[in-house]
N, C-alpha and C positions, 0 to 999 in steps of 0.2 A: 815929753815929760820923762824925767828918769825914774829911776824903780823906786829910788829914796823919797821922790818927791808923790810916786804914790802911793807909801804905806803912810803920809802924812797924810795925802787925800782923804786916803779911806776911814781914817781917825778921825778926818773934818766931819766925816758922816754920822759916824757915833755924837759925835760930838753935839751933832744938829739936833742928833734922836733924844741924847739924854735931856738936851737945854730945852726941847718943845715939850716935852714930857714933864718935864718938874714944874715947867714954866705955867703949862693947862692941864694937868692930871696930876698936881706934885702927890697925893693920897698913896696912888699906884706907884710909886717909888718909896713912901713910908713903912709900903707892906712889906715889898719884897727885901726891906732894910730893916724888918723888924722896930719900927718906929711906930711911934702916935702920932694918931694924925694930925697933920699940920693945918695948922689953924693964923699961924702969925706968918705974915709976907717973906720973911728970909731964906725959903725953900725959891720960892717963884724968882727972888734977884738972884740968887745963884742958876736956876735956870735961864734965866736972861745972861749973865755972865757966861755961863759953860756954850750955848749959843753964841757969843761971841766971840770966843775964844776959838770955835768952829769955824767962824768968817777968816779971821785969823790964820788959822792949820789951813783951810779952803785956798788963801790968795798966796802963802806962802808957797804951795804943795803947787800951784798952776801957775809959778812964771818960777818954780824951782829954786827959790831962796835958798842955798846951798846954809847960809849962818842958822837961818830960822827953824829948819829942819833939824842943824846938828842940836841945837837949843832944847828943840821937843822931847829931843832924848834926855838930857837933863830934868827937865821939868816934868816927863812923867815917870820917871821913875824917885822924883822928891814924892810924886805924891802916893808913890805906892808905900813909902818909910814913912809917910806920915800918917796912911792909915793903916798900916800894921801898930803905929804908935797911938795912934786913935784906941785901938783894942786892947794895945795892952794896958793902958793908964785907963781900962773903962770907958771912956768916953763914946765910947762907939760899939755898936753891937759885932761880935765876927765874922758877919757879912761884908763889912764894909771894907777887908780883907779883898774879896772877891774882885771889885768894883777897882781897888789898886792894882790886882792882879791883872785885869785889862788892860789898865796902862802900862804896869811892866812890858808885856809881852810886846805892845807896841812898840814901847820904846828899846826894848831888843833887836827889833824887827828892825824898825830903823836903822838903830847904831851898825848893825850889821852888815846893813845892804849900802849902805854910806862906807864901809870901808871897803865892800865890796870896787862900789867902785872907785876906791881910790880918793875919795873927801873926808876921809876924817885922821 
């Protein structure tokens, strides 16, 4: 497995953590997001989704999808500009700042280590 394809792995893991988490404890992720507690099912599909989304990074990251890996780099760092945009238009408490900040760094991480060696 190349290095690129394990800083994908190890974000498949988060990925697991956050999607079991929201999915059977979403409350514990309201608090630490400064939310109310969640009472309506659309916490729990996005945990189901971000859990997916983890198989996904998981099967990419272990036969080293070279396209799917450069991809993640894209795709988390959209969702770090959409929650810094989440905060600034209100929508979203300035925690949720935080949570994009994870994905950034991932997706530094990544892009990095993919030009590293020479894929990107």
């Amino acid at each position: 497995m190349s290095k690129s394809a394990k800083t994908v792995l190890y974000f498949s893991y988060y990925l697991f953590i956050i999607g079991l988490e929201l999915t059977f404890i979403p409350n514990l992720f309201t608090k630490i997001a400064q939310l109310p507690d969640a009472h309506e099912p659309y916490i729990r599909v996005v945990g189901v989704l971000a859990f997916i989304l983890g198989l996904y990074y998981y099967q990419a990251a272990k036969n080293d999808l070279t396209p799917l890996l450069k991809v993640t780099v894209l795709g988390r760092s959209i969702y770090f500009v959409a929650a810094v945009g989440f905060v600034f238009f209100s929508i979203a408490p300035p925690v949720f700042i935080a949570f994009g900040f994870i994905d950034l760094l991932g997706a530094l991480w990544t892009g990095r280590v993919l030009k590293q060696e020479g894929k990107r």
